[in-house]
N, C-alpha and C positions, 0 to 999 in steps of 0.2 A: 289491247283488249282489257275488257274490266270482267275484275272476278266478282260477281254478285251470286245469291243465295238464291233460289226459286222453290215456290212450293205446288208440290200435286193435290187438287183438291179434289175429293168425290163427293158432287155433289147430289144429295137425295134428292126425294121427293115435295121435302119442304124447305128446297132450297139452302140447308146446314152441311157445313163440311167439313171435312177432316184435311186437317194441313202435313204432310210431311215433307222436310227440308230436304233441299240438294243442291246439288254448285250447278253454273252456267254462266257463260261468257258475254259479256253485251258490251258495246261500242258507240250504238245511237240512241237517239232518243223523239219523239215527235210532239210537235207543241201547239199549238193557236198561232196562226203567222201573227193576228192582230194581237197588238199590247196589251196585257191584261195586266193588275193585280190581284186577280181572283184565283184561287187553287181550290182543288178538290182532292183530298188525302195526300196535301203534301206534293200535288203533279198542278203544273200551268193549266188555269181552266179560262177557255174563252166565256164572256158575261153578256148576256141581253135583258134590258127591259122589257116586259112583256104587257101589254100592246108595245111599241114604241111612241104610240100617239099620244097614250094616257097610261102610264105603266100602273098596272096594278099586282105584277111579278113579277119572275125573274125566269130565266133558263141558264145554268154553267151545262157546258161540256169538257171533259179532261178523258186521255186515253190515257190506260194502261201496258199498251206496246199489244206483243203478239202475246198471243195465247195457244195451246195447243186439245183439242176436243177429238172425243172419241165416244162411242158410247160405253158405259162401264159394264166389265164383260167382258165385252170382243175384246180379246186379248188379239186376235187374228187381224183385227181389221185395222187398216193405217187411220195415224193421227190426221187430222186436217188443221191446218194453222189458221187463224182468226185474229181480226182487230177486235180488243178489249173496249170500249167506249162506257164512260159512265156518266149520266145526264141526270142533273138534281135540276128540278120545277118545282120552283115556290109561286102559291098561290095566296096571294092577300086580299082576295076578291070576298063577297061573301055568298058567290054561286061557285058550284065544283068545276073543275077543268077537268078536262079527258088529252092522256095521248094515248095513241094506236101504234103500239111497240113494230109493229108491222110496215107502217109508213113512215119509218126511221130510216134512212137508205147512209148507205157507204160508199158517194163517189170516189172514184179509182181513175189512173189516168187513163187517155186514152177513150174517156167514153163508155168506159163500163161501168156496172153496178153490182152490190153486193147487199141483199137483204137477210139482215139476224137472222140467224138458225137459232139460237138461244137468247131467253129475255130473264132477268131477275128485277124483280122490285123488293124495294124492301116492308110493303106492305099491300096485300090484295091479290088476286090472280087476274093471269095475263089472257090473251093478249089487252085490251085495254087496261087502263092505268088509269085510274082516279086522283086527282087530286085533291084533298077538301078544302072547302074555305079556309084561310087563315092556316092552309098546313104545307107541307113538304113531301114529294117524293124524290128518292132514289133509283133508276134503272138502272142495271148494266146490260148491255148488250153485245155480241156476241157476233163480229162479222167474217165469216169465212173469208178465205181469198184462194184464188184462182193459180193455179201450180207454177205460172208465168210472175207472181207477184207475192208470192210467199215468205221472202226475206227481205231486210233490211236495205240490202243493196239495190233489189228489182221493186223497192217499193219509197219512192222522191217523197212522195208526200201524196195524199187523198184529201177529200174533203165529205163531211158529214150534213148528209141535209135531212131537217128536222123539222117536227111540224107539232103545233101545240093548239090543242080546241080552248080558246078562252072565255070567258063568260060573253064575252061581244062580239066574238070572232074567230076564228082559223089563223093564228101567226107561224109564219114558216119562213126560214131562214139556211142560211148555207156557212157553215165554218169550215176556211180550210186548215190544215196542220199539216206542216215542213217537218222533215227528217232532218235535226243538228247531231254533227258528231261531239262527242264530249269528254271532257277532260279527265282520263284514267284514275281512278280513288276504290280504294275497299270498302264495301259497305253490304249490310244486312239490311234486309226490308222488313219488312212485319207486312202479312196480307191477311187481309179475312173477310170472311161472308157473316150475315144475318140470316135467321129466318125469314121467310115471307113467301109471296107466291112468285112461282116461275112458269115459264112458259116456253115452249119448244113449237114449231111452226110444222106439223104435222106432210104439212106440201112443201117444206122449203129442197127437198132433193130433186124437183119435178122444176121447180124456177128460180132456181139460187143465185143468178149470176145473168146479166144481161150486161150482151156486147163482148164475153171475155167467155174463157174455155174453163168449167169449173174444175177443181183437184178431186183425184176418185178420194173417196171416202166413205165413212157408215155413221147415222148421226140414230143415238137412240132415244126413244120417248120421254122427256122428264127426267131422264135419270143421265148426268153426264161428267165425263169426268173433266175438266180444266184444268193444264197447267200454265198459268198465267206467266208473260213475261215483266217483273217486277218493274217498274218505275220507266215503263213506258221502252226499253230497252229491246235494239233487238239485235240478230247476227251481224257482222259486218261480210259474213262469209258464211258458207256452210248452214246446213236445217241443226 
C-alpha cells in the first residue's frame, strides 16, 4: 500500500476552502486507456479537438480518484464516495461555447449511470458553463457511486461521457479510464480550490443513478464538504 497525505476541504458558498492534512492509503490509480501527453495538475488527461472536423478548441479530461461528500454539518449523516473528474474547455472560436454540467454523465459498468451531485467552475455559476471567445474553463465534478461500486477494487474502470455546445455544433464524445495498480513511493500532494461559482443539482437525490442501487446518503445545498482522494488513488481494500 502507499502512504499518501489527503486533505478535508469545506467548501463554502463561493466555492473557497479550507485544506487540513491527513494520512491515507492508496494502491491504484485511473487514467485515459487512449495515449495521451496531455496532464491536467500533474494526473494523465485524455485530449480532443473540438469540432474534430475543423478544430477550433479543445476538451482534457483527468480524474482525481475518489472523493468523499457529505453536507457540512451533518456530523450524523454518512459520507457518500464520488468520482473526482476535472474537464478544461478551451475556446478559440470568436462565439462563446456553453456546457450543461448536468449533461456530463459517469458511465459505470454494467449499464449504469451516475450524474454530478456537485459542479465547480472556476469562473460563473452553474449549472451551465460559459466559455468565452478566445478563453478557458475549468469544471470539476463530482460523481457519486453506488454502494456496490464504491472502492477501488468493485470499481475496473468507468467511462466519462461529455458533451460540449460549440459555436457550429453540439460535440459529444466518450472517454474511458482503467484502474492501474502502482508502484509503492512516499509522496505529498498539494490540492486546492479557487474561487468561482458552483453548483449543486437540487434533484440529484430523486435520480442519481440509473440502472445501479444508489448508496444512502445526505447531500446539502451549496455548501459541501470534500475529501478528495489525492492523485487519482484509491483503496485496494476497505472504505
Amino acid at each position: 500500500m502507499i502512504s499518501r497525505c489527503v486533505a478535508v476541504l469545506v467548501l463554502g458558498s463561493l466555492g473557497v476552502a479550507t485544506a487540513v492534512l491527513g494520512g491515507c492509503d492508496r494502491s491504484y490509480v485511473y487514467q485515459p486507456t487512449v495515449a495521451t501527453t496531455s496532464a491536467i495538475a500533474g494526473r494523465t488527461a485524455s485530449y480532443y479537438a473540438v469540432p474534430p472536423e475543423a478544430p477550433r478548441g479543445s476538451v482534457q479530461l483527468a480524474t482525481f480518484g475518489f472523493a468523499k461528500l457529505r453536507a457540512e454539518g451533518a456530523t450524523n449523516a454518512p459520507e457518500v464516495r464520488a468520482i473526482h473528474m476535472r474537464m478544461v474547455v478551451a475556446n478559440n472560436s470568436p462565439v462563446p461555447w456553453t456546457l450543461d454540467t448536468r449533461e456530463q454523465l459517469l458511465s459505470l459498468p454494467g449499464g449504469g449511470a451516475s450524474v454530478p451531485a456537485y459542479a465547480i467552475a472556476d469562473a460563473g455559476e452553474g449549472p451551465l458553463v460559459v466559455v468565452p471567445p478566445s478563453g478557458k474553463r475549468t469544471i470539476d465534478l463530482f460523481y457519486p457511486l453506488p454502494a456496490s461500486m464504491d472502492d477501488a477494487e468493485e470499481l475496473p474502470a468507468f467511462d466519462t461521457v461529455w458533451k460540449v455546445q460549440t459555436d457550429t455544433r453540439a460535440v459529444a464524445d466518450r472517454t474511458p479510464f482503467e484502474r492501474l495498480e502502482v508502484v509503492p513511493y512516499h509522496a505529498v500532494d498539494d490540492y486546492y480550490y479557487w474561487g468561482g461559482g458552483s453548483y449543486y443539482d437540487p434533484y440529484y437525490p430523486r435520480g442519481a443513478f440509473v440502472g445501479v442501487r444508489a448508496a444512502p446518503g445526505y447531500y446539502g445545498h451549496h455548501t459541501v464538504v470534500i475529501n478528495p482522494g489525492h492523485g487519482g488513488y484509491g483503496h485496494g481494500h476497505g472504505h
